[in-house]
TORSE-94779 format. One record per atom (N, C-alpha, C): residue number from 1; residue in three letters; atom name; z, x, y. Coordinates in steps of 0.05 Angstrom, whole numbers. Example, Ala and Ser with C-alpha at 12.3 -4.5 7.8 and 13.67 -1.06 7.14 Angstrom:
# residues 2
torvo, nuro, marse, z, x, y
1, ALA, N, 156, 264, -114
1, ALA, CA, 156, 246, -90
1, ALA, C, 156, 264, -66
2, SER, N, 142, 257, -45
2, SER, CA, 143, 273, -21
2, SER, C, 157, 258, 1
//
This chain:
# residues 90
torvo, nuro, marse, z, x, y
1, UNK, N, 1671, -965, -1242
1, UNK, CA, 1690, -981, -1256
1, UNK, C, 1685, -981, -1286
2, UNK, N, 1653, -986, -1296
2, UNK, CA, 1656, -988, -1314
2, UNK, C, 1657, -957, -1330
3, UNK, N, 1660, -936, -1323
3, UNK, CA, 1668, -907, -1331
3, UNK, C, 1682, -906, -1344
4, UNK, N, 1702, -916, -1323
4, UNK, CA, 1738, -916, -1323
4, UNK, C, 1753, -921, -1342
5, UNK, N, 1731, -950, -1353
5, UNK, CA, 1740, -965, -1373
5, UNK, C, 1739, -958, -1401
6, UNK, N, 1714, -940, -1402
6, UNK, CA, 1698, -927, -1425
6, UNK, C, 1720, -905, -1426
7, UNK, N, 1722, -889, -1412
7, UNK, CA, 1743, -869, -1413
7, UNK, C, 1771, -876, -1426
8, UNK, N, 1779, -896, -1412
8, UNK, CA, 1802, -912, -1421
8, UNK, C, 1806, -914, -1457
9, UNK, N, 1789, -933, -1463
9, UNK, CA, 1777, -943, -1491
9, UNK, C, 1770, -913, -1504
10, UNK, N, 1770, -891, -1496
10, UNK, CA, 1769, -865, -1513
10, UNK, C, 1793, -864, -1517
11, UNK, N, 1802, -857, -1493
11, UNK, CA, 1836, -845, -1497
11, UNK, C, 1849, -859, -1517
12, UNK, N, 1847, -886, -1515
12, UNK, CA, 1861, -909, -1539
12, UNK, C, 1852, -896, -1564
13, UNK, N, 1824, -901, -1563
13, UNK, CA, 1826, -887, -1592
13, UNK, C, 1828, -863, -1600
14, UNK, N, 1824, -837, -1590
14, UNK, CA, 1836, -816, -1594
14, UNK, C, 1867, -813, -1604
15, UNK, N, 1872, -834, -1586
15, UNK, CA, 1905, -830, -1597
15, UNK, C, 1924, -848, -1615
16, UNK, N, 1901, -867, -1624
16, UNK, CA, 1911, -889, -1648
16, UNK, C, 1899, -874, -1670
17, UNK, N, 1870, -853, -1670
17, UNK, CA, 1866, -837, -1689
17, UNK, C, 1886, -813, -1703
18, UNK, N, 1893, -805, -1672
18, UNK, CA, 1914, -783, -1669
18, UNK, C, 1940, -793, -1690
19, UNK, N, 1949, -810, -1680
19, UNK, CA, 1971, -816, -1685
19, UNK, C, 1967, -821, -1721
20, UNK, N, 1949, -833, -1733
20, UNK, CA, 1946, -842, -1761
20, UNK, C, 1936, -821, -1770
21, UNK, N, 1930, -784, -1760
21, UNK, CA, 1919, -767, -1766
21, UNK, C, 1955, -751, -1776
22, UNK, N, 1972, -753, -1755
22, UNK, CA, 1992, -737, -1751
22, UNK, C, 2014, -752, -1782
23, UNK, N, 2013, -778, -1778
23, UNK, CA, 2016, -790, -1808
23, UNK, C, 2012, -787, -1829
24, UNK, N, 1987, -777, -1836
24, UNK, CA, 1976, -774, -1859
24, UNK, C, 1979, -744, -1867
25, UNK, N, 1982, -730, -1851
25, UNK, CA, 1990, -701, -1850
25, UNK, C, 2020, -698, -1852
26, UNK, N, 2039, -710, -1843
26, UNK, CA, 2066, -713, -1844
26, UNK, C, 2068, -717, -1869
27, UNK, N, 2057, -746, -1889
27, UNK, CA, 2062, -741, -1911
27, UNK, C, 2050, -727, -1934
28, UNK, N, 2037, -719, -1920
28, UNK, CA, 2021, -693, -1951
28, UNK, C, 2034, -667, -1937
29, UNK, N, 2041, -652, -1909
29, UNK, CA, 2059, -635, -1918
29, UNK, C, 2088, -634, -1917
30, UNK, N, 2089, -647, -1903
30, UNK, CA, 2132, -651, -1900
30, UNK, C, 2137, -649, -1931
31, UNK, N, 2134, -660, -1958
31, UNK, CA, 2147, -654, -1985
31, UNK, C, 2142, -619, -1987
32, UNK, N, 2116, -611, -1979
32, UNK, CA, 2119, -588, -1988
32, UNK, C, 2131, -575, -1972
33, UNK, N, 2136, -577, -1951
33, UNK, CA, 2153, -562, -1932
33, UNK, C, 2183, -561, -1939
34, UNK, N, 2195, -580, -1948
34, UNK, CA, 2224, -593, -1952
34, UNK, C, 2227, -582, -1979
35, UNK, N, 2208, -579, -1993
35, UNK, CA, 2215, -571, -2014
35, UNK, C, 2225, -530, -2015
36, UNK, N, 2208, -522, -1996
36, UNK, CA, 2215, -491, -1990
36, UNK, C, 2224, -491, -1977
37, UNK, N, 2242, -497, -1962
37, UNK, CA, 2266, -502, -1951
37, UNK, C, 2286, -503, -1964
38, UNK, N, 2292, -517, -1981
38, UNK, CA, 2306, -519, -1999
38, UNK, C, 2307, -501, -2025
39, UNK, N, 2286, -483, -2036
39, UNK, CA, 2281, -464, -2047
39, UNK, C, 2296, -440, -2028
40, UNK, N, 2299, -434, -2004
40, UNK, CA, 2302, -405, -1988
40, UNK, C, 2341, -420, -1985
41, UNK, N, 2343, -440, -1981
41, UNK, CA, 2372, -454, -1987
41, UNK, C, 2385, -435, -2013
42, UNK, N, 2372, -448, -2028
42, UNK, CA, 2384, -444, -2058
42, UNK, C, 2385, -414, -2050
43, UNK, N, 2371, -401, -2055
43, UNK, CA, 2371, -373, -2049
43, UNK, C, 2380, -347, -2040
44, UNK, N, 2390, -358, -2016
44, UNK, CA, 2411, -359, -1998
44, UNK, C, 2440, -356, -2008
45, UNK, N, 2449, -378, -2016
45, UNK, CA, 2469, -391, -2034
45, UNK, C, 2474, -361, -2056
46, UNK, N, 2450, -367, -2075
46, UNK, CA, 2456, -357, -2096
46, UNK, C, 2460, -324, -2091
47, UNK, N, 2448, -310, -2069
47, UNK, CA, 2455, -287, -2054
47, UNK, C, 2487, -278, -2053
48, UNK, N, 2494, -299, -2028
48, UNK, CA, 2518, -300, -2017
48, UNK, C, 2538, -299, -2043
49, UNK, N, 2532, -314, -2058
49, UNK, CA, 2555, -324, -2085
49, UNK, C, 2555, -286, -2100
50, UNK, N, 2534, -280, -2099
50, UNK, CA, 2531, -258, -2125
50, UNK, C, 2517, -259, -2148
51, UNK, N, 2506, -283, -2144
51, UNK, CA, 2498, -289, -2171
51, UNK, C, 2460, -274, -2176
52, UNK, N, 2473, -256, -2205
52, UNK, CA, 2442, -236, -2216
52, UNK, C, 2440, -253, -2237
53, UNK, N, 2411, -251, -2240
53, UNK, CA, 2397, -258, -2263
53, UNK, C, 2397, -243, -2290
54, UNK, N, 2412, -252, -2308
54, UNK, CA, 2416, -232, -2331
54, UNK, C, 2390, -238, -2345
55, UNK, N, 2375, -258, -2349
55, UNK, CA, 2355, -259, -2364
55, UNK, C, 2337, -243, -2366
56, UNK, N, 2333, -226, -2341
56, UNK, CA, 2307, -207, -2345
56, UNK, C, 2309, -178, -2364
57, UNK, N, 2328, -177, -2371
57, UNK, CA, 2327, -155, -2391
57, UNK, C, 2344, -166, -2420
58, UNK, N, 2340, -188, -2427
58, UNK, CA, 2345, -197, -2459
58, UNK, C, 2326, -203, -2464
59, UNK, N, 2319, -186, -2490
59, UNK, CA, 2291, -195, -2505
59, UNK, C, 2300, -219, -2525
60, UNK, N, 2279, -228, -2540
60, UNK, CA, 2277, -249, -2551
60, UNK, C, 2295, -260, -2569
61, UNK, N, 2316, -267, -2582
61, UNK, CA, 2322, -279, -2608
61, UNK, C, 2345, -255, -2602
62, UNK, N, 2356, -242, -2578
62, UNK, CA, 2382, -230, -2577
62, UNK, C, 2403, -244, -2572
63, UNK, N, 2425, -245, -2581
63, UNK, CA, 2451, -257, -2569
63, UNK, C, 2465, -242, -2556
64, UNK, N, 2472, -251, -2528
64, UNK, CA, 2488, -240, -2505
64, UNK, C, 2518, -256, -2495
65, UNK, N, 2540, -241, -2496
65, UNK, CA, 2563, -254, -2500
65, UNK, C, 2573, -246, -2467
66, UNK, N, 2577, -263, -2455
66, UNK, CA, 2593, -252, -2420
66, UNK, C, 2620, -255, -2427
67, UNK, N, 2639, -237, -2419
67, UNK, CA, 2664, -247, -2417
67, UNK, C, 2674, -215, -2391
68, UNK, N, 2691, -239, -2382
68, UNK, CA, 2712, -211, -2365
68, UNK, C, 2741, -204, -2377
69, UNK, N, 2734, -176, -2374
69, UNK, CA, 2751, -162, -2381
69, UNK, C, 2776, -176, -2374
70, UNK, N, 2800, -176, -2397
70, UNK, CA, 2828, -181, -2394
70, UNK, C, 2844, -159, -2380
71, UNK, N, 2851, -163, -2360
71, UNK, CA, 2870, -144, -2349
71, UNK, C, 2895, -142, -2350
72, UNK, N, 2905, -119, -2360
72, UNK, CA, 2932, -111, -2377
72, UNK, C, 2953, -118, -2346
73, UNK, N, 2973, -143, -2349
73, UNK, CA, 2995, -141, -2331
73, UNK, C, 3010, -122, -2332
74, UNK, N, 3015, -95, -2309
74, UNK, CA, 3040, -82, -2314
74, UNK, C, 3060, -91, -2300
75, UNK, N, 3079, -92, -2309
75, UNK, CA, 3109, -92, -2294
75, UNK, C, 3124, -76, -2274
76, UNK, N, 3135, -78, -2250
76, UNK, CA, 3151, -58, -2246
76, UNK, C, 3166, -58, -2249
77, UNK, N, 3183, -37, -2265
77, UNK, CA, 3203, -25, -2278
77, UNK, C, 3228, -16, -2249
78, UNK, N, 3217, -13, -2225
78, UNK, CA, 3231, -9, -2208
78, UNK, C, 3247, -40, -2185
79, UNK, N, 3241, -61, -2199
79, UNK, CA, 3260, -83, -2191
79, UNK, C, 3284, -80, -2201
80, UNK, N, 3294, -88, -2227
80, UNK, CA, 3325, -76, -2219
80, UNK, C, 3323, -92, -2246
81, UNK, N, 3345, -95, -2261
81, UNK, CA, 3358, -112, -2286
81, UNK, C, 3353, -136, -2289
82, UNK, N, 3338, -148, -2315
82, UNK, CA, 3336, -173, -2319
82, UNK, C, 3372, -185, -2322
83, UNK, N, 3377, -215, -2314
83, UNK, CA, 3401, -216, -2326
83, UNK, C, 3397, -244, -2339
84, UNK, N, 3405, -252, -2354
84, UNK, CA, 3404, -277, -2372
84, UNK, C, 3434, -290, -2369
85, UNK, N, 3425, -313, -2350
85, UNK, CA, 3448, -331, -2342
85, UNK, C, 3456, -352, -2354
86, UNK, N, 3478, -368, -2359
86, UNK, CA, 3490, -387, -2380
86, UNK, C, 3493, -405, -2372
87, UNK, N, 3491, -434, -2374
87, UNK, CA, 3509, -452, -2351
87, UNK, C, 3528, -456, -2369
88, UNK, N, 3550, -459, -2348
88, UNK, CA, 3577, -466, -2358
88, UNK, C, 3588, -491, -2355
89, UNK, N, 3597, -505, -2368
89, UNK, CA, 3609, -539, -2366
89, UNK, C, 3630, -539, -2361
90, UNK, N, 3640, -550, -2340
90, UNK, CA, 3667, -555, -2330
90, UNK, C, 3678, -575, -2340
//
């Protein structure tokens, strides 16, 4: 009986240690975990979107201008006659 008891009184504390072990570990790594997570997120993202890094080939004290090209509207000429209508007052 009295074994049982001793055995008992381990288990307890093994697992009130356990438990305040799994705690203290939760919060020293869960931020770093959540945080690369959120790094492979972004990442992801910025993949999917298209988005390159122009920075790695401008050297220092250069100025770099982005713009997209304007694209010339053409018309088709094969719709038929503009006509310019009047209103009339009765």
């Amino acid at each position: 009986m009295q074994e049982a008891s001793i055995q008992g009184l381990w288990f307890i504390l093994f697992l009130i240690l356990g438990y305040y072990a799994f705690r203290w570990l939760a919060r020293v790594l869960l931020p770093v975990l959540m945080q690369k997570a959120v790094r492979n997120f972004e990442k992801k993202a910025r993949e999917q979107q298209g988005y390159s890094n122009h920075n790695d080939n401008i050297r220092e004290g250069e100025t770099i201008i982005d713009k997209k090209p304007v694209k010339q509207r053409e018309s088709n000429k094969d719709v038929g006659e503009y006509i310019d209508f009047e209103e009339v007052d009765e």
